[in-house]
N, C-alpha and C positions, 0 to 999 in steps of 0.2 A: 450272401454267403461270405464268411470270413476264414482266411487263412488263422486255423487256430492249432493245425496240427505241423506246422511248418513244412519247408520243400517245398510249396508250391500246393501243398492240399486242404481240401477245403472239407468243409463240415459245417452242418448251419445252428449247432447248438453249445457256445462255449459255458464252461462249468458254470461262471457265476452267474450265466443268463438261463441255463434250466434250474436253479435256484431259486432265484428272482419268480419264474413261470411255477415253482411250489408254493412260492410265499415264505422261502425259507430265508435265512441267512446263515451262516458258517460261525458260531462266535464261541466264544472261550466258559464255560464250565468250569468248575474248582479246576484249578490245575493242580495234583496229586501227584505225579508221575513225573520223574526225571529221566529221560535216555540220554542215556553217554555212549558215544560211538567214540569207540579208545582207537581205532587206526582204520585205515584200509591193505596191512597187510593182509595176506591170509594164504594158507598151503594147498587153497582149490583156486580154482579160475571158471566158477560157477557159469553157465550161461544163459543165467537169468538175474543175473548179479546187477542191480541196478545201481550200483556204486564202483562195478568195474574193479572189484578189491580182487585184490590175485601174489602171487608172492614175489612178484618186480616191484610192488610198489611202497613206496618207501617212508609213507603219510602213519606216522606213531605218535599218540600220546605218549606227549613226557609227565616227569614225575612232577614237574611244577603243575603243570595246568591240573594232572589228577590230585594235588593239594586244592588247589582252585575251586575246584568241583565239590571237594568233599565238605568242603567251608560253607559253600552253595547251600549242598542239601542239609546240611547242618541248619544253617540260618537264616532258611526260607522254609524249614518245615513240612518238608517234601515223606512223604511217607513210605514208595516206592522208589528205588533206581533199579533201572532196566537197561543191563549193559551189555553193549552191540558192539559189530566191528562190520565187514573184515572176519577175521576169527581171532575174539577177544582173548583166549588161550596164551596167543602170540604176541601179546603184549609183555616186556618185560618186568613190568608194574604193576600184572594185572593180581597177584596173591598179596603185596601190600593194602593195597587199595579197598580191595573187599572188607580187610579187616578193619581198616578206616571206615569205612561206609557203615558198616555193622555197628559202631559206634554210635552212627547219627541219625539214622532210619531203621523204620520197623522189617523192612522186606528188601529182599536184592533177587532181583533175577538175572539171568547168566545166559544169553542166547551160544549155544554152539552149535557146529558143523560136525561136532561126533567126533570125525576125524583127527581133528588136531590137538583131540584126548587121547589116539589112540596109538599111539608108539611108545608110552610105558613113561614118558618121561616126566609126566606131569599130573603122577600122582598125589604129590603135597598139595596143588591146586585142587584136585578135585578131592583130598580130606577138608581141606578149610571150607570148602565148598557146604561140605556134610556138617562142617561143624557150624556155621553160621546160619544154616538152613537156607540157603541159596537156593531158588528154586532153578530147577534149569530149562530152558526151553528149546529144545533142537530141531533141526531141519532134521525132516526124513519124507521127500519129496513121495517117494509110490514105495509099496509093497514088494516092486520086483524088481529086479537088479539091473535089466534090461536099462529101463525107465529111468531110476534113478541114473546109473553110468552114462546117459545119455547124456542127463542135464550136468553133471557134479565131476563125471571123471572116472575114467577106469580106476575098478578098486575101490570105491566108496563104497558101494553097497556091503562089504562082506567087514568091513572096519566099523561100518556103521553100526551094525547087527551084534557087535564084538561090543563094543561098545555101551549100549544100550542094557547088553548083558550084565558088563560091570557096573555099570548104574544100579540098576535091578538090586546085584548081590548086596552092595552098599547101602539098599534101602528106600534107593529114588524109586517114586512111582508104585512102592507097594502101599498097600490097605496101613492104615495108624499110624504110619512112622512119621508123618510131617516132612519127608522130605519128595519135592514136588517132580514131576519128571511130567513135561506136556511136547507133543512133539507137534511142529508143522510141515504140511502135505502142501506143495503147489502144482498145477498143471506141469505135466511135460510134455509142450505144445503150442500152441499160440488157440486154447480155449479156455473157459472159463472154468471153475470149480465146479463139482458136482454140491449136492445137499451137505453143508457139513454133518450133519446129523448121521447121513448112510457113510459118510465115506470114514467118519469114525468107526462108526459098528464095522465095518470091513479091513481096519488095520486091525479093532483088537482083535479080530478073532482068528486072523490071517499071523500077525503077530505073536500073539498067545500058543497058537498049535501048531508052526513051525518051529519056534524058537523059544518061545516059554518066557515070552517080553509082556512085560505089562506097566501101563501109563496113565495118568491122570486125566489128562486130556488131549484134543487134536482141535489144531486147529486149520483151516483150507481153506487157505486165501488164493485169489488172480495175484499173478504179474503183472510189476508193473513198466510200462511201456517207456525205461528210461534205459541208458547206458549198454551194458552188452546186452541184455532180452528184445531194447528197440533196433541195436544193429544187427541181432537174428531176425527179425522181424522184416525189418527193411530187406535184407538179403536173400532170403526165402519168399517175399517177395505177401506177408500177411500182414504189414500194417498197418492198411486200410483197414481190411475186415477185421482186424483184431480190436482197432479202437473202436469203430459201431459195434461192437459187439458189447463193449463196456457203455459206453452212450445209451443203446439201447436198452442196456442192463440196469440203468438209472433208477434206483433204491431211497426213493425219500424217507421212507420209513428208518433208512440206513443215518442218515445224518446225524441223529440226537447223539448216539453210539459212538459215532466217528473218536479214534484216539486221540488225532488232533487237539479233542475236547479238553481234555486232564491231563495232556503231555507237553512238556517243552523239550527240542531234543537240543544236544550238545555235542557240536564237530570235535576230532581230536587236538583242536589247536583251542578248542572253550568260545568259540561263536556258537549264537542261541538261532533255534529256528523253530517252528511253529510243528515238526516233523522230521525222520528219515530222508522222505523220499523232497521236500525242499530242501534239506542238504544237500542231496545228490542234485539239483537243479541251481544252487547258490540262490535259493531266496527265503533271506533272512527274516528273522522272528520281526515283527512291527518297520518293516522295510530300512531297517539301518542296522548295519555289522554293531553289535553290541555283547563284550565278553562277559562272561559267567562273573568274571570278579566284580563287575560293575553291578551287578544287582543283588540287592537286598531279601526281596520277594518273589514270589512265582510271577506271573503274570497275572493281572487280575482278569473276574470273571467279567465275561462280555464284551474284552473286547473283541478286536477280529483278530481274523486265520487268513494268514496268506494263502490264497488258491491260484491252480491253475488247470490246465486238462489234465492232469497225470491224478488229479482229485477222483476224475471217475472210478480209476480203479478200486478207491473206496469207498464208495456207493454201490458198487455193481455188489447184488445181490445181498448177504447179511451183512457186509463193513470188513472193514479191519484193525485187528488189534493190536 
């Protein structure tokens, strides 16, 4: 038995060793996809925030390192950036920046929390948004208010749906117009996703005939077992049974998939990492702090992916993306 989940607990299958018992190994595919985490501010204090982003926190990309960046995807040929936060809204560089990026890559997508669209003030943001084809990708945890205010915060639910609307009217998510509107569902709980398949059909049509929303796609991923979701976890007193539950949920078929594969991501200070959720853990792309401006290239294909247990969470069941 090894201590692989710390505290004191044990578990007898660490990630690289139910790999190894596949025949698998974790290694690098075209890397396509650049993610830029522009801050850890943000106007929620999520709790399932596996980055602990909340609006005490004072972690913001500056405008040098988003030059840095932009230079990056520029002249390593990246055909995707995929820009995260925090809530990237909140960054004060974040409508330069786009327009930069659109310059040097075919596609930008834009994760938001809905909210911090929704106080009227940042509507030029979300015209450049329209004009650049930014696709957007937002949390929209459950269907019901209950639910979602649980995890996100009184008041989300009804800004979110507000929200969503103005998208809509603008063109996100409808039939022809190119402009992309995908929303993501997570448990609110310490359980695992349902079939992405059903749980889609159930927001559009729960969406669609309340509210007259309509989206390109959904995605329903687990949580993952780091920052404030592992200190509800611990606290409630679920995370033992939350990580067997992912362990057990161990998806080889999930591995080829994994984003890992074609992503490198980028902290707000321009350190590379093989991921998000290794950012949220400090472990770095090829095990040494190396900045965005030092490299020329993506990462090449094959080599390895820094893992650790917090991996299962994307394995368990279809991956994530």
């Amino acid at each position: 038995m090894t201590d692989v989940w710390g505290r004191g607990r044990s578990y007898p299958a660490p990630f690289l060793q139910t790999l190894a018992r596949h025949g698998l190994q974790l290694l690098r595919a075209e890397t396509s996809i650049l993610q830029v985490n522009v801050g850890l501010l943000c106007n929620q204090a999520c709790r399932h925030c596996h980055l602990e982003a909340g609006p005490d926190r004072t972690e913001v990309m500056d405008r040098a390192t988003a030059n840095e960046i932009v230079a990056y995807a520029g002249r390593a040929g990246f055909r995707v950036v995929d820009i995260t936060g925090g809530a990237v809204e909140l960054n004060p560089h974040i409508v330069p920046f786009i327009g930069e990026l659109a310059r040097v890559v075919p596609r930008i997508m834009l994760r938001s929390n809905l909210t911090a669209l929704a106080d009227g003030s940042r509507e030029h943001l979300m015209q450049v948004c329209q004009e650049h084809r930014v696709a957007i990708v937002a949390s929209f945890p459950a269907v019901h208010q209950a639910q979602t205010e649980a995890q996100r915060g009184k008041g989300v639910f009804k800004k979110s749906i507000e929200v969503l609307q103005r998208l809509n009217a603008m063109g996100y998510g409808q039939p022809d117009s190119g402009l992309e509107l995908d929303l993501v569902s997570n448990p609110v709980g310490a359980f695992l996703p349902g079939s992405q398949k059903e749980v889609e059909a159930r927001f559009r049509q729960l969406l669609a005939r309340k509210w007259g929303i309509v989206f390109n796609k959904l995605f329903s991923f687990a949580n993952v077992p780091l920052g404030r979701y592992r200190q509800w976890l611990e606290r409630s007193g679920n995370l033992e049974s939350y990580l067997a539950k992912l362990v057990n949920s161990f998806n080889p078929c999930a591995v080829d998939g994994l984003m890992c594969r074609t992503l490198v991501s980028v902290s707000w200070q321009g350190y590379l990492y093989d991921c998000d959720f290794n950012l949220a853990r400090g472990i770095y792309l090829g095990g040494k702090r190396v900045h965005v401006s030092e490299l020329q290239q993506p990462p090449p294909a094959g080599s390895p992916i820094a893992v650790s247990d917090h991996c299962y969470t994307c394995t368990a069941g279809s991956g994530f993306t």
